[in-house]
KOLNUDO-434916 format. One line per field, with one value per residue (C-alpha): residue number from 1; chain; z, x, y. Coordinates in steps of 0.2 Angstrom, whole numbers, plus 5000, padded with zeros to 4 digits. Each point is the difference from the previous one (the first is absolute). Last residue first. Layout:
BEGIN
pos	c(NUM|...)
unit	c(A|...)
zz	c(Z|...)
xx	c(X|...)
yy	c(Y|...)
END
This chain:
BEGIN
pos	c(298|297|296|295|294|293|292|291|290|289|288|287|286|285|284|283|282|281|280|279|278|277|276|275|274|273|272|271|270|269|268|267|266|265|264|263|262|261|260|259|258|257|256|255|254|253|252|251|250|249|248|247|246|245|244|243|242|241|240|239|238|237|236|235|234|233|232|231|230|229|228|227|226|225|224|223|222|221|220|219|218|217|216|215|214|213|212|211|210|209|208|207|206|205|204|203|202|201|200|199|198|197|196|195|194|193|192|191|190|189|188|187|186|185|184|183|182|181|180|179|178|177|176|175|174|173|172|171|170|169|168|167|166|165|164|163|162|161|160|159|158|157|156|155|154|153|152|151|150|149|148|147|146|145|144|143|142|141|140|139|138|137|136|135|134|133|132|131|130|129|128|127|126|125|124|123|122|121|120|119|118|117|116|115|114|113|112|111|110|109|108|107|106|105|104|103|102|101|100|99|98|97|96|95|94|93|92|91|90|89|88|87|86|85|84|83|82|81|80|79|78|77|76|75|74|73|72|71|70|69|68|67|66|65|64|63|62|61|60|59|58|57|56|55|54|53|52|51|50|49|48|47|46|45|44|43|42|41|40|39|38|37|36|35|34|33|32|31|30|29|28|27|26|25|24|23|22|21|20|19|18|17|16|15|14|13|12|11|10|9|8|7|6|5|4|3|2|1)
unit	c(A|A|A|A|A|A|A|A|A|A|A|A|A|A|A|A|A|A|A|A|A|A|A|A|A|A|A|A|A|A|A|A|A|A|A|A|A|A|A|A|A|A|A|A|A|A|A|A|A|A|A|A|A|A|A|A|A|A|A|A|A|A|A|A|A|A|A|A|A|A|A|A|A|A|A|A|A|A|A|A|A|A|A|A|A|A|A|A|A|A|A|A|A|A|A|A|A|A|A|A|A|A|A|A|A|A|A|A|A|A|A|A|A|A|A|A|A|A|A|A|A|A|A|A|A|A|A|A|A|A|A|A|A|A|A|A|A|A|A|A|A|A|A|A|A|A|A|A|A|A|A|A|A|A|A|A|A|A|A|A|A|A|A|A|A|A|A|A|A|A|A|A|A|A|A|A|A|A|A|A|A|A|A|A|A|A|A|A|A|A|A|A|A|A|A|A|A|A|A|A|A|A|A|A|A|A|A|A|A|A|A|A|A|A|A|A|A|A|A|A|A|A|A|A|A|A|A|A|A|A|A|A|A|A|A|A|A|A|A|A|A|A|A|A|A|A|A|A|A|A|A|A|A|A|A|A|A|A|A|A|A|A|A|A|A|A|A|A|A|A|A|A|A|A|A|A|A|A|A|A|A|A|A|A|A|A|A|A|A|A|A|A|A|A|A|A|A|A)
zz	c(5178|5004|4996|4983|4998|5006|4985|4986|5003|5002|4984|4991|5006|4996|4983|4997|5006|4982|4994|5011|5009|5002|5015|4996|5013|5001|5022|5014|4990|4985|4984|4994|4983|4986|4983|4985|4997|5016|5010|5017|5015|5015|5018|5003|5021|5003|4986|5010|4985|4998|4987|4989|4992|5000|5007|5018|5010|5018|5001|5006|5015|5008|4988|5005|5007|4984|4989|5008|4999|4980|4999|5004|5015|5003|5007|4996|5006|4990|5008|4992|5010|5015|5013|4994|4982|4992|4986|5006|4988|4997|5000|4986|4986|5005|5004|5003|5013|4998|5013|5018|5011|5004|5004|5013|5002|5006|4990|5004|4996|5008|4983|4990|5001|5013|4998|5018|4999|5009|4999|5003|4988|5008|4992|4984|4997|5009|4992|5011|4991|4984|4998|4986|4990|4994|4993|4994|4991|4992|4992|4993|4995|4991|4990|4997|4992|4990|4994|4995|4990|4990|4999|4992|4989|4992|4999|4989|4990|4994|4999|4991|4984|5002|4995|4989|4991|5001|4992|4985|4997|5004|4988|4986|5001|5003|4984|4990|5009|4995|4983|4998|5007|4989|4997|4987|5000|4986|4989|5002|4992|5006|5014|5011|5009|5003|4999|5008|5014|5003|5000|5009|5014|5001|5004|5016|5005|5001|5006|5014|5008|5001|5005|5012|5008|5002|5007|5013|5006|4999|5012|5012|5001|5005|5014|5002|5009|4988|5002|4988|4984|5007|4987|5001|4995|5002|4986|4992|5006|5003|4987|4985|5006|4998|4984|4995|5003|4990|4985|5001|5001|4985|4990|5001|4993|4987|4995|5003|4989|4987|4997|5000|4985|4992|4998|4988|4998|4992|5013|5012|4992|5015|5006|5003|5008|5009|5001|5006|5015|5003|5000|5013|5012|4998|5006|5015|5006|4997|5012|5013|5001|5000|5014|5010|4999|5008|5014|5003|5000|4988)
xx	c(4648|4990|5008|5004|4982|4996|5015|4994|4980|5002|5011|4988|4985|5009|5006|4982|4993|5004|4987|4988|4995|4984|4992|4991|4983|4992|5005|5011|5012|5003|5007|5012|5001|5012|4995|5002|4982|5001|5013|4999|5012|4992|4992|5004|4997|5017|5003|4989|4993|4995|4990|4992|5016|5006|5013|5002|5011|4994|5014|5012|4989|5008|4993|4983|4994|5012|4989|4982|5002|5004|4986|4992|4986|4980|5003|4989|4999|5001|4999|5007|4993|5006|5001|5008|5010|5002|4992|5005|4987|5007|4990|5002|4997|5001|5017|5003|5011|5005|5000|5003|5001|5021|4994|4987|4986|4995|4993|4995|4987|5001|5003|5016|5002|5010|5005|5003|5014|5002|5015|5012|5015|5016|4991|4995|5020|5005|4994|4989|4983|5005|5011|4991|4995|5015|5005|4983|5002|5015|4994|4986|5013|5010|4982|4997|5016|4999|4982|5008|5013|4989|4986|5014|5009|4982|4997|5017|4997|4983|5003|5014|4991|4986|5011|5007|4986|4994|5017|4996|4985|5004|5017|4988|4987|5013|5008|4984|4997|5017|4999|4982|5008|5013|5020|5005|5000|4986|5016|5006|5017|5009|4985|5010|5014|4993|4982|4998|5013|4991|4983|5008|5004|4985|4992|5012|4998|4979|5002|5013|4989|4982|5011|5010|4984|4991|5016|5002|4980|5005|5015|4992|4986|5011|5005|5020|5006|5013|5009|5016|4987|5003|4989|4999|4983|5005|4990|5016|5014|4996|4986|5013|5012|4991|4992|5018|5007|4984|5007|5017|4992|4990|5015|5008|4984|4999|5017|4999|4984|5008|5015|4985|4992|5018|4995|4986|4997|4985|4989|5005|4988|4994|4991|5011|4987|5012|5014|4992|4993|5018|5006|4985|5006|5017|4995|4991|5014|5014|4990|4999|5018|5004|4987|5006|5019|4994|4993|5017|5007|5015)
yy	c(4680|5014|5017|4989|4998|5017|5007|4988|5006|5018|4999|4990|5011|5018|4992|4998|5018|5008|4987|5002|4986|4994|4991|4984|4996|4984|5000|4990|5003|5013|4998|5015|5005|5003|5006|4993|4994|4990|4997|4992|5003|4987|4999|5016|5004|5002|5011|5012|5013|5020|5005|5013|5007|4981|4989|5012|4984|4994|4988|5013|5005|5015|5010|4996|5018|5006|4990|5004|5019|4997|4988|5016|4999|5000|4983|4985|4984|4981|4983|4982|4986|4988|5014|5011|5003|5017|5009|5021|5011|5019|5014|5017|4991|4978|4999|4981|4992|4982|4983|5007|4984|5000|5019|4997|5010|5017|5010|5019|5012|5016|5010|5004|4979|4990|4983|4990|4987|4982|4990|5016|4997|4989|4984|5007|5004|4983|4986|4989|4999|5005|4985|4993|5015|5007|4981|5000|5017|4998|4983|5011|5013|4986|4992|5020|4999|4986|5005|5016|4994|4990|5013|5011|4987|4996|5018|5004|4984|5005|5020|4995|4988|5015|5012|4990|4998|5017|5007|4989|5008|5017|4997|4996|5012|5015|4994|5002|5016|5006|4995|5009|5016|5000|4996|4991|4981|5000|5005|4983|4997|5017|4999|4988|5012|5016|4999|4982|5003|5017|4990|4986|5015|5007|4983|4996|5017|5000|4980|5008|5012|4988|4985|5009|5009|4982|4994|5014|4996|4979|5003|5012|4987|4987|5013|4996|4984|4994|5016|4993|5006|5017|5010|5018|5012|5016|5005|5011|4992|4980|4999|5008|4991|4985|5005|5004|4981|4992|5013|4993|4982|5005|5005|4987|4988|5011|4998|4983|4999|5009|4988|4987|5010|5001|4979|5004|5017|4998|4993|5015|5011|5007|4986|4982|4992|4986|5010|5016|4988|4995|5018|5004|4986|5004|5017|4991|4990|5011|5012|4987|4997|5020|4999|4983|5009|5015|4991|4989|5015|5008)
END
């Protein structure tokens, strides 16, 4: 068994001892008069709502094709909160249908409000919404706060990645065996010549695309009636010149910084205010392009 698998099963005991802890304290049900047999049936129940938990789970990784890899640390945040919110919403449905059963079959010989009805199942489904939305936001809590910790370390190591990328950018050997000096051509006649080391970000701007780079002591931008497409294989010679976005392209020699904001990774300019963003499927592409120019480099 996985470490990952482990966490689940661990987080699920969690949560349904939660709920058999709540059922303790307000005893519903009729669980007052069964003295201690009621804590016999809060074991049960409490089984029972693991097992259920461990449905749901199937139940979200076969059918809604919604997996959870709780070892893939770096997984959307937002994926995480979308598949709990299904979770939560499937497995508070089961969870209550199967007290009710519990109650009707097992607790309603003393009780006969236990049997099964509409009105028992509403008053269960009540119960275990409640308690599910406190745990859900008790997870949702600890699961973000590991996340934005975890993040903010490593966009602390790509940082550090960076500078050491950076620093011997002027002498390291794949810029230095590429042509100083490149001319970007368009589907028209326009051109622009400039230097790549200079070159900050490309933009696509509809069917034009706006080159930012460096000359001259201030940051200039041209336009080519081009693809970014047409751009990226003109500059595929250039690893540093990475595609980070749908709209952009971006010289990691000319980022001053990896920021995170709201989630989502972006990329601090120099010489300019401007933040690039990266998509998320194009974040592994930046940290791997990062790692393998810094060890290129060093």
């Amino acid at each position: 068994m996985t470490q990952g698998r482990k966490d689940i099963i661990r987080i699920r005991i969690i949560s349904a001892a939660f709920t058999a802890l709540a059922l303790a304290v307000f005893k519903p049900f009729g669980l007052d008069v069964w003295q201690w047999q009621a804590y016999l049936h809060l074991f049960i129940i409490f089984v029972l709502g693991v097992m259920v938990c461990l449905l749901t789970d199937a139940v979200m990784k076969y059918l809604l094709n919604m997996p959870v890899n709780m070892d893939d640390s770096r997984k959307d945040i937002n994926y995480f909160i979308r598949r709990n919110l299904y979770f939560q919403l499937i497995n508070t449905l089961l969870v209550a249908l199967m007290i009710c059963l519990y109650r009707h079959f097992v607790m309603s010989g003393r009780i006969q409000a236990n049997l099964l009805s509409w009105s028992n199942y509403l008053e269960t489904l009540v119960i275990i919404a409640f308690c599910s939305f406190a745990i859900g936001l008790y997870w949702r809590f600890k699961f973000r706060s590991r996340y934005l910790a975890e993040e903010l370390e490593e966009v602390k190591l790509l940082n550090r990645q960076l500078k050491e990328l950076q620093a011997p950018a002027t002498d390291s050997t794949p810029q230095a065996a590429a042509p100083e000096t490149i001319t970007l051509t368009g589907t028209t006649n326009e051109t622009v010549a400039l230097q790549v080391s200079n070159l900050l970000y490309i933009e696509a701007v509809g069917n034009y695309l706006k080159v930012y780079h460096f000359r001259e002591g201030a940051v200039r931008s041209d336009m080519l009636r081009a693809t970014s497409k047409h751009l990226e294989d003109e500059l595929c010679d250039y690893p540093l010149i990475v595609r980070c976005h749908r709209a952009f392209l971006v010289n990691l020699s000319q980022v001053e910084q990896v920021v995170c904001k709201s989630g989502s990774m972006q990329l601090a300019m120099k010489h300019c205010q401007e933040t690039i963003p990266v998509s998320r499927s194009k974040v592994s592409l930046i940290k791997e392009a990062i790692l393998q120019n810094e060890k290129s480099s060093s």
